[in-house]
TORVEX-342566 format. One line per field, with one value per atom (N, C-alpha, C): residue in three letters; atom name; x, y, z. Coordinates in steps of 0.02 Angstrom, whole numbers, plus 32768, in hexadecimal, padded with zeros to 4 digits. Each point is the difference from the previous one (the first is absolute). Example, Ala and Ser with C-alpha at 12.3 -4.5 7.8 and 13.67 -1.06 7.14 Angstrom:
// TORVEX-342566
fimar = ALA,ALA,ALA,SER,SER,SER
torlo = N,CA,C,N,CA,C
xx = 8294,7FD3,802D,7FEE,802A,7FD9
yy = 7EE4,803B,803C,8035,803B,8037
zz = 8186,8000,8000,7FDC,8003,8025
//
This chain:
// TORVEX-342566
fimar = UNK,UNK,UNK,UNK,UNK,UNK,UNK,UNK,UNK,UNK,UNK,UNK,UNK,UNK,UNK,UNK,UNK,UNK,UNK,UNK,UNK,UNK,UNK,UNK,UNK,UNK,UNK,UNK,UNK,UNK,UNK,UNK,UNK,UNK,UNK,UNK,UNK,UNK,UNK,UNK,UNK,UNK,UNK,UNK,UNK,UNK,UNK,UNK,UNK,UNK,UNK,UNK,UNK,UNK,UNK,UNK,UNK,UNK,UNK,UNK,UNK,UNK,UNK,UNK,UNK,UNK,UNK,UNK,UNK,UNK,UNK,UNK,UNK,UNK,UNK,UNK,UNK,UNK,UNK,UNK,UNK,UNK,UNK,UNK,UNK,UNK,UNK,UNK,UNK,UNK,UNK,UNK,UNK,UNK,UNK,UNK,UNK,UNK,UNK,UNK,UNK,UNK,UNK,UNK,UNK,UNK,UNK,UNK,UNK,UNK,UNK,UNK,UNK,UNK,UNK,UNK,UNK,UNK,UNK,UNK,UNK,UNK,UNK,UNK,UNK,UNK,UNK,UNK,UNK,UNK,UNK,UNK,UNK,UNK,UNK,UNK,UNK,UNK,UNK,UNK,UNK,UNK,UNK,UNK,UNK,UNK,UNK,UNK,UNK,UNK,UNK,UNK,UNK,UNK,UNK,UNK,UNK,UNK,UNK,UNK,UNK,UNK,UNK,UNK,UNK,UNK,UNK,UNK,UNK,UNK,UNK,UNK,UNK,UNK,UNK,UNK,UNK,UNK,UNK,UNK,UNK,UNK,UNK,UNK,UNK,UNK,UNK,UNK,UNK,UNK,UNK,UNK,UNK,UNK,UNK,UNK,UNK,UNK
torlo = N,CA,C,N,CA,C,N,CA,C,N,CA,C,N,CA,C,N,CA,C,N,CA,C,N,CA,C,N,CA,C,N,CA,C,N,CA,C,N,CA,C,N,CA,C,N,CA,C,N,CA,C,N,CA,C,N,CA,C,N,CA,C,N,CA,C,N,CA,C,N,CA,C,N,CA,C,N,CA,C,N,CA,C,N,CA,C,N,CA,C,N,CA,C,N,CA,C,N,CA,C,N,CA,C,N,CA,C,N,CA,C,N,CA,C,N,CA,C,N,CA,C,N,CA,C,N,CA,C,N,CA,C,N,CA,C,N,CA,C,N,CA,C,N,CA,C,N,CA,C,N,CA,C,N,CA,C,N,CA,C,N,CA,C,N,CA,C,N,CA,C,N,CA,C,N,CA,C,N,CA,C,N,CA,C,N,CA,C,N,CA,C,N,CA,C,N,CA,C,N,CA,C,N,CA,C,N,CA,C,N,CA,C,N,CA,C,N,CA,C,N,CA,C,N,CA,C,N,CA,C
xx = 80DD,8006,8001,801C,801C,7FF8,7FDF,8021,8044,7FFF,8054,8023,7FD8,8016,7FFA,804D,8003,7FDE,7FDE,7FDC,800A,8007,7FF1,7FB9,7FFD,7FB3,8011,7FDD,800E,7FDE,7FB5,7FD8,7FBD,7FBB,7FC8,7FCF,7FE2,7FC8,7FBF,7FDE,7FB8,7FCF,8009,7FF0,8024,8049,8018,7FF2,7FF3,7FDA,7FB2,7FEC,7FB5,8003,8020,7FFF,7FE7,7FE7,7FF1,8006,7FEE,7FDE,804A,803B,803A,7FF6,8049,7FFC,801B,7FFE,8026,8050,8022,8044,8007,7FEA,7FF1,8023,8046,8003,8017,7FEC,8031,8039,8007,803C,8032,8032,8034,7FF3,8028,7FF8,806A,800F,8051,801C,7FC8,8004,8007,8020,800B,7FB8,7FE8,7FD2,7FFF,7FFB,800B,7FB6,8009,7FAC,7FF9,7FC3,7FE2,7FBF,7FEC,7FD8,7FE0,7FDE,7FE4,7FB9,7FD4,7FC7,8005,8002,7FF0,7FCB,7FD0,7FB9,8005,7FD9,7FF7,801B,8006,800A,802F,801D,8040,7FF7,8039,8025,8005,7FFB,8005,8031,8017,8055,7FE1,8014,8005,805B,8006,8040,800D,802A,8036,7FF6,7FBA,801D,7FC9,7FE9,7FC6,7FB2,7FDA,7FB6,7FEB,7FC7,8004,800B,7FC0,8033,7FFF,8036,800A,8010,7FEB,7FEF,805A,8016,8043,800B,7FEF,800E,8021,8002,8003,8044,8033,8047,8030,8037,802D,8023,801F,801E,8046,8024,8042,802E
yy = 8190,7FB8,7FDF,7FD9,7FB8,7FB7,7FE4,7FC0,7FE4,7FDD,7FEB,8033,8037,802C,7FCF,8005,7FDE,8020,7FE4,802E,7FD1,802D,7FD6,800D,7FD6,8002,8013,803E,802E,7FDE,7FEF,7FF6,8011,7FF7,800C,8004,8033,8005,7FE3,7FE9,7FFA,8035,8043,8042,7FF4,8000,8004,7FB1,7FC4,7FC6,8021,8009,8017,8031,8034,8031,7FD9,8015,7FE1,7FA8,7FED,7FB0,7FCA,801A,7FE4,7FBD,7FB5,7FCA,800D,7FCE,800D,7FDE,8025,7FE1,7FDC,7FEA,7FD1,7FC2,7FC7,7FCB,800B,8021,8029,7FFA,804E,8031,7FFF,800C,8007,804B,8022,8041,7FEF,8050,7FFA,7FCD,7FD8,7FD7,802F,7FEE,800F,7FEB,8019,7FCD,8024,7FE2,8018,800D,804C,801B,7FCA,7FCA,7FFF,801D,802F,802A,8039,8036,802E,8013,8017,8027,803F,802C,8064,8004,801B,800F,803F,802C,8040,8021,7FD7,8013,7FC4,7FCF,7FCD,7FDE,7FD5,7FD4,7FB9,7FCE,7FA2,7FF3,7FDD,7FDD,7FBC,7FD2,7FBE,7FEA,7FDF,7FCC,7FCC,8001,7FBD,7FC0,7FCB,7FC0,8009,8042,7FFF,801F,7FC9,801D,8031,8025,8031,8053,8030,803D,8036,8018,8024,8047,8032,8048,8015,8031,800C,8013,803C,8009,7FE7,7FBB,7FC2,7FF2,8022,7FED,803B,8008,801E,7FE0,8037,7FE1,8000,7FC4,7FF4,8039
zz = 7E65,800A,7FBB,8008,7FAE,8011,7FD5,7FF5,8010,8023,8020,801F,8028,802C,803A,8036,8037,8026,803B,8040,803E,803B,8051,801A,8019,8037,8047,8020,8005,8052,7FEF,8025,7FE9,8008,7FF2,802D,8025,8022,7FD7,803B,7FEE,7FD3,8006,7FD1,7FC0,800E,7FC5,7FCD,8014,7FFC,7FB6,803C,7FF2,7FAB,8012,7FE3,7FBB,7FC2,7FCC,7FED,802A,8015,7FF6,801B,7FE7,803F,7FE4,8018,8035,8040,8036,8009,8019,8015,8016,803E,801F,7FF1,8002,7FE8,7FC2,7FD6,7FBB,8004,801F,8001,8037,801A,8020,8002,8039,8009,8007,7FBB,7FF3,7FC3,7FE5,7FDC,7FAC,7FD6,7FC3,7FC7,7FCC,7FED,7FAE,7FCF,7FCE,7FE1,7FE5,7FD3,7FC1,7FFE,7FC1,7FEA,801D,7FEE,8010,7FEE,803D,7FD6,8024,7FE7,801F,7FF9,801D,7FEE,8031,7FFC,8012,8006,8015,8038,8058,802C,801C,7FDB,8023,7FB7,8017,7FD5,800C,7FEB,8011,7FD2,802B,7FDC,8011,7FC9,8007,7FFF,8032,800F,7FD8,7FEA,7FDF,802D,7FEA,8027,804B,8010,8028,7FF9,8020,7FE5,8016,7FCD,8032,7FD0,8022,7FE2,8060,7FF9,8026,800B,8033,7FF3,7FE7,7FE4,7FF8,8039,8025,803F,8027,8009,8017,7FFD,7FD3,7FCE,800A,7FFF,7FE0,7FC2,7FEF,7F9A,804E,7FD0,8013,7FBA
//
């Protein structure tokens, strides 16, 4: 994953939510929606991408790279 790597939202379960204390989709995100990487953290066992323009970090899981 990169900086200004494109990704879709995929969908997000409540687990996958949870998993390392990530924000909820909820009102966010669009599911099929495009959203551009301005950031990520990798921790040991997942990854948080922050969105271009939304609050919020969210599990990668959550994404495909376009």
């Amino acid at each position: 994953m990169e900086i200004g790597a494109k990704v879709k939202f995929t969908g997000c379960s409540e687990g996958q939510r949870k998993w390392g204390g990530n924000d909820d989709t909820s009102g966010k995100l669009i599911v099929g929606q495009e959203y551009t990487v301005s950031a990520f953290k990798t921790h040991s066992w997942h990854t948080k991408i922050v969105l271009a323009g939304v609050e919020g970090e969210f599990n990668s899981v959550c994404f495909i790279s376009v």
